[in-house]
N, C-alpha and C positions, 0 to 999 in steps of 0.2 A: 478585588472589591469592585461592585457595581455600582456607578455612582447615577440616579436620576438626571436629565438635562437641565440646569437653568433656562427659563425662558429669557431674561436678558443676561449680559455679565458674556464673561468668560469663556465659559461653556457650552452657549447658544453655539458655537462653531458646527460640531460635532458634523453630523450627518450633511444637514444641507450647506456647511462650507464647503463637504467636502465636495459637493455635485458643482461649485463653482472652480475649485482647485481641477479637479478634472476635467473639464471641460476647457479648459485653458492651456493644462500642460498634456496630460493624456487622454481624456477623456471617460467616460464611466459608459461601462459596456452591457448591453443589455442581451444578458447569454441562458442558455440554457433555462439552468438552473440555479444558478449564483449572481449575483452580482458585485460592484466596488465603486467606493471611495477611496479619495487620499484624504490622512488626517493630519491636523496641526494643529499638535499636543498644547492646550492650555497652560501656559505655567503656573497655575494652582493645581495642578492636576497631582496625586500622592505621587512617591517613585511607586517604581512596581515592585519592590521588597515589599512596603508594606501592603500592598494589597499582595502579596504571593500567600502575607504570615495568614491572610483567612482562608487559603485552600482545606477541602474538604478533610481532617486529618485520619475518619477513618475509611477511605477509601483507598486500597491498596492499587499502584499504575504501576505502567511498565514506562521505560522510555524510549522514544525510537529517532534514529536518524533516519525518515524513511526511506531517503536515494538508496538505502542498503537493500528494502524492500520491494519498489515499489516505483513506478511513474517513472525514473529515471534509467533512460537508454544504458543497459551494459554494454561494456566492452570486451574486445577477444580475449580471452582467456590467457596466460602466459605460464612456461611450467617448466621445470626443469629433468630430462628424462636421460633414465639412464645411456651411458656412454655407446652399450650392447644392443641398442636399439634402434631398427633402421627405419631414419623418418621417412614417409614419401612426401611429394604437393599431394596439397590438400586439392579434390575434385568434386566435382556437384554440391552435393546436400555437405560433404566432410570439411571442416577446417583442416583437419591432420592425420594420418594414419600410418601407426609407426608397426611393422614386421617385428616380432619377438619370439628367439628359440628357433634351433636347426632346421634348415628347409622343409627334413621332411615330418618334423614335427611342432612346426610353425603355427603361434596363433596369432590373431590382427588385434590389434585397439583404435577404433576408428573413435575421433572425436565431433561430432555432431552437434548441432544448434538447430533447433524447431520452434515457432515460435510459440510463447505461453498461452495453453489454451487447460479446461480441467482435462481432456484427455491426455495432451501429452504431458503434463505435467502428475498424472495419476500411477504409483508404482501398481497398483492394480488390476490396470490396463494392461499395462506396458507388458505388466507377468503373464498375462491371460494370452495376449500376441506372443512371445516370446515362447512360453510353453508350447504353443501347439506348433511354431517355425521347428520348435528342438526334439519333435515329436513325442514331447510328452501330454501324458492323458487332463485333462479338466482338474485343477486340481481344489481341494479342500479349503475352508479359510484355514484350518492352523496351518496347511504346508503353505499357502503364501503368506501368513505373516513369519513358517517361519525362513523364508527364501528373501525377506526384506529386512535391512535393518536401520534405523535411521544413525547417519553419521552427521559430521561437520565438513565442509571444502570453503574452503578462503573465509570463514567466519560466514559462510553461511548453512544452512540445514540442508539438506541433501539424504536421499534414499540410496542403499546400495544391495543390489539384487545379487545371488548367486543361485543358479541354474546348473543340474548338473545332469547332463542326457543320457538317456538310456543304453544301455549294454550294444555294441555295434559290431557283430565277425567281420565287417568288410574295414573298418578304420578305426582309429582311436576313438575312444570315449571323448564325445566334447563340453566341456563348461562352457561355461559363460556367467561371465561378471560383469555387471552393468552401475556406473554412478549414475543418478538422475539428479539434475542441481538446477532446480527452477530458479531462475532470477527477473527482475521485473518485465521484461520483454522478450526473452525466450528463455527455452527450458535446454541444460547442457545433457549431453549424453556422451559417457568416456565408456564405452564399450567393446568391452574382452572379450572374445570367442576363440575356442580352439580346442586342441589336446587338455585334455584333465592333467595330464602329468605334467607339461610345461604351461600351463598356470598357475599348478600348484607351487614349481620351482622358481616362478618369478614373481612368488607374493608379496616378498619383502621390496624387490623392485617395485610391484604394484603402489604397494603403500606410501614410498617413497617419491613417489608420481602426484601421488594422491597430494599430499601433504605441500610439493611443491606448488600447486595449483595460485594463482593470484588473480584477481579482476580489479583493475584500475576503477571503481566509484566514482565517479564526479561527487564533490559535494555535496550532500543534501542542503535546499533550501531553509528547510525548515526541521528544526526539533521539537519534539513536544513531549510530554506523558500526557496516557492514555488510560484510563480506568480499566481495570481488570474483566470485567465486565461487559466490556463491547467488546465484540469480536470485530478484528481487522479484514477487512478485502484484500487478500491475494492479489484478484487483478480487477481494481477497481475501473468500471466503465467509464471513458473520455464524457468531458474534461474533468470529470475527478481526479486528483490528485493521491487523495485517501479517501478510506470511505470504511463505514463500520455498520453495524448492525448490533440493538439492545433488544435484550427481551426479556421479560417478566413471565406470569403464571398465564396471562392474559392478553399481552400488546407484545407488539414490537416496533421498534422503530431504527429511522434511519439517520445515521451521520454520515455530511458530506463535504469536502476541502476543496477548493480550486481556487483556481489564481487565474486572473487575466491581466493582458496588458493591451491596453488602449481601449476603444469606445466602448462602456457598457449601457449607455442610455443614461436618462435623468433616475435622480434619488425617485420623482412622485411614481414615475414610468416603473421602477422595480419595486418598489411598495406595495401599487395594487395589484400587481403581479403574484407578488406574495400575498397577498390578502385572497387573494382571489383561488391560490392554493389551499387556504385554509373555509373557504364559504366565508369570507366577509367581502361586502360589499366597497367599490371605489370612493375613493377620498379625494378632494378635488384640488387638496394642498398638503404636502408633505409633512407640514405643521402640524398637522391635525394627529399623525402616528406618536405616538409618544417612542421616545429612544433613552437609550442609558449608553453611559461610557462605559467604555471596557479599557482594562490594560492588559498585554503580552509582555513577554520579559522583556523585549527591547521598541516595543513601539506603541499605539493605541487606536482602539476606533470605536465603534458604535456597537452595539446591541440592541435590537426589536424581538418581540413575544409579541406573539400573534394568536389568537385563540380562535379560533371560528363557533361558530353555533352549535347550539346541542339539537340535535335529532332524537325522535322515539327510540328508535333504534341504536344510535351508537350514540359515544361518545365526542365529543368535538374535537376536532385535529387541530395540533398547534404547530406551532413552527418559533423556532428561535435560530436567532439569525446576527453571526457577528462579522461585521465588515468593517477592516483593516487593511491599509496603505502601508506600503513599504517602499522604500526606492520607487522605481517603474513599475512595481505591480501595486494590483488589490487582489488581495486574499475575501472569499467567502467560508465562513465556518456556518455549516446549515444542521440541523437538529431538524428533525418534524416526526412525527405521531402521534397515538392519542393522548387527550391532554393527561390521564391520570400518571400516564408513562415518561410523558416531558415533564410534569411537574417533580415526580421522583427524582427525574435524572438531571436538572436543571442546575443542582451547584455541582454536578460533575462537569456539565459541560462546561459550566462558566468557570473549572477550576482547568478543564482541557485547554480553554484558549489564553488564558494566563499562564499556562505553563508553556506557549508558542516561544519559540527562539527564531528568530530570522540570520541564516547566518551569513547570508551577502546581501 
């Protein structure tokens, strides 16, 4: 539930207490493209069960921890490998690279980290490099969708390629098996090369490799659902957090998450900032923006809709904008595009940031 601000009472807190609250303990930082407040919650204020029971009910979400996805630094991989495999140190670009099957019919499995970029994180790419190293010819889309198949590794999504090289009089025939397991800050690569016939024999070992795989998560800060409907960023650009993208017959627009800690500037100072994103003109007192209360499942803060001017041409760009205190930080939850496309989507968003979970 969105509640309008009282001008006196209770409520009046909201936004400009919180530019004093900050300013005293952490301060409100004037970033990019977000901003923050600390808030302190009214006690008349509903819990947040009952404003959850008005979320949108026919909009189907997904829910996401997104340190699983996203923002948050993984860590080295851990795995369990069979007893018949001979590990070496890991050197340059390899974490690990373990020898598998008789000297003279030996293949390698080097494991690799690169960091998340859309090429190396593209099975694509990766097939289209790889085919021609294995000297095979350009090949078709059906032969590479059917040389990819998407699996699972430690609960997360992951591509696994299999390459199988051309006929050779002078040595065996070589495969090559590749995982590709993007995670938020680099993409994994557990990559088999060798004889066909002993990778064929050490499948089950493969699998078993596979399946041991683990990556230690940190926490995700925050949980949420997400409407079906926006698509999530992969690897959303600093300082976003998350970030998504909506779009209709006609518009598109964009959502954006961050968090900061320490100075983000004054409430007036990020206000016309944002007005000024949308073509509205400065305001000389932060009074003057009208604000609503917002709640998350475990905290609250403010909400501004901002609509800028209509042009011959287009239609007016809005922005909605919810800024929430938690601990040490302020979270920015930002919406903007054209108004007909934020109006649509505007109890999704406000049903996204009520479904926020802060979970430290």
């Amino acid at each position: 539930m969105v509640k309008p601000m009282k001008k006196n009472g209770a409520l009046q807190m909201s936004f400009r207490l919180i530019s004093l609250v900050c300013a005293t303990s952490f301060g409100l930082c004037a970033c990019e493209d977000e901003q923050i407040r600390v808030y302190q919650a009214p006690k008349d204020t509903p819990p947040p069960a009952k404003i959850r029971q008005l979320m949108n009910p026919t909009v189907r979400s997904r829910h996401h921890d997104f340190a699983s996805e996203r923002a948050t630094p993984s860590k080295e991989p851990t795995w369990s490998a069979p007893e018949h495999w001979l590990e070496q140190p890991g050197s340059g670009l390899r974490l690990a690279t373990f020898l598998i099957g008789p000297p003279s019919q030996q293949a390698e499995l080097k494991i690799i980290p690169l960091p998340n970029t859309p090429e190396s994180r593209s099975p694509i790419a990766n097939v289209t490099r790889w085919r021609r190293l294995m000297g095979l010819p350009v090949a078709s889309n059906q032969q590479m969708e059917q040389s990819v198949n998407k699996i699972s590794i430690a609960g997360h999504r992951a591509s696994r390629v299999d390459l199988l090289g051309p006929p050779d009089d002078q040595q065996a025939r070589q495969r090559r098996v590749v995982v590709i397991l993007p995670m938020p800050d680099r993409v994994w690569f557990f990559d088999l090369i060798g004889p066909a016939t002993t990778i064929e024999v050490e499948s089950d070992s493969l699998q078993q490799f596979l399946a041991s795989i683990k990556f230690d998560v940190p926490k995700a800060p925050i949980t949420f659902n997400a409407p079906d409907n926006w698509q999530i960023h992969q690897t959303p650009q600093p300082p976003r957090q998350v970030a998504f993208t909506v779009n209709d017959d006609m518009h598109q627009g964009e959502i954006a998450v961050v968090m900061f800690t320490g100075n983000v500037g004054t409430a007036l100072d990020n206000i016309n900032r944002w007005r000024k994103q949308v073509g509205l003109p400065a305001i000389d007192n932060d009074e003057k923006q009208p604000i609503e209360l917002i709640e998350t499942v475990n905290a609250a803060g403010n909400l501004l809709d901002l609509i800028g001017p209509r042009t011959e041409r287009s239609h007016p760009q809005r922005m909605l904008v919810a800024v929430i205190g938690h601990g040490d930080n302020v979270w920015f939850f930002k919406m903007m595009g054209p108004d007909p496309l934020i109006q649509k989507e505007k109890p999704r968003f406000v049903s996204f940031v009520q479904s926020i979970h802060f979970t430290r």
